[in-house]
N, C-alpha and C positions, 0 to 999 in steps of 0.2 A: 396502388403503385408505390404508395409514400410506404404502407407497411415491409413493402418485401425489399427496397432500402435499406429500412430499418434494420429488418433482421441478418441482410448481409454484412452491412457495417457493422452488426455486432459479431456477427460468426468471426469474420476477417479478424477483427482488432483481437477477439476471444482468442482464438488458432493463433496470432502473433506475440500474443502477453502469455500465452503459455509457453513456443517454443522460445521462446528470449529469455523468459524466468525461469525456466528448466534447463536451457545451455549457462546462464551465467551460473546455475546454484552448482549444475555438476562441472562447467570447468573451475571454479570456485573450489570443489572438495577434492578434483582430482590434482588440480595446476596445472591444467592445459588451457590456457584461457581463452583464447578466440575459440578453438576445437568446434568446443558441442555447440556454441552458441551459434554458429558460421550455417554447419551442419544442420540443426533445427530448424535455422530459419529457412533454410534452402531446401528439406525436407516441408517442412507447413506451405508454400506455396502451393503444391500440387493438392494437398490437403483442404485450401482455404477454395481453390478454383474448382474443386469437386462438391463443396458445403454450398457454394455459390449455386450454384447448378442443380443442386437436390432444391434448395429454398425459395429458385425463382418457380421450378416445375410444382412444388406445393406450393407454394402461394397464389399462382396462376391455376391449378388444376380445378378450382371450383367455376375457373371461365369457360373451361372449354366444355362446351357441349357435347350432346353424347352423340355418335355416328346414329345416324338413320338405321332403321331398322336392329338393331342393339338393343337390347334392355337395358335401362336405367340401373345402377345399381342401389342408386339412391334412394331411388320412388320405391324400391322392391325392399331394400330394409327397412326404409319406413312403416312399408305396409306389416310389416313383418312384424316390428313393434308395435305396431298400434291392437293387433289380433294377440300378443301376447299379454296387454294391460288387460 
């Protein structure tokens, strides 16, 4: 649980220190100043809450088991490698 924390708090700040330091550099070269900055960051929210949501489902996805009756896909590339060594 503490890992997939981890990796949101980084995606989040990540997706935030990008669109902040790519609106201040281009309202910086064009002189539109708030512009891009405003823009970016109101764009990276729907960005950051979609990153959120891929990394809790992979971080989680080695929990959830596999439905009844379904083949493992795990157990089946395993086997898969071990006939290939």
């Amino acid at each position: 649980m503490s890992q997939t924390i981890v990796w949101v708090a980084l995606a989040s700040f990540g997706v935030l220190a990008i669109a902040v330091g790519g609106g201040l550099w281009l309202d910086h070269r064009l002189g539109t100043r708030p512009a891009f900055t405003v823009l970016f960051v109101l764009v990276s929210f729907p960005i950051t809450l979609l990153s959120t949501i891929r990394i809790v489902f992979w971080t989680m996805r080695p929990a959830v088991p596999a439905r009844p009756g379904s083949p493992d896909k795990r157990a089946e590339d395993d086997r898969r490698n071990l006939n290939e060594t």
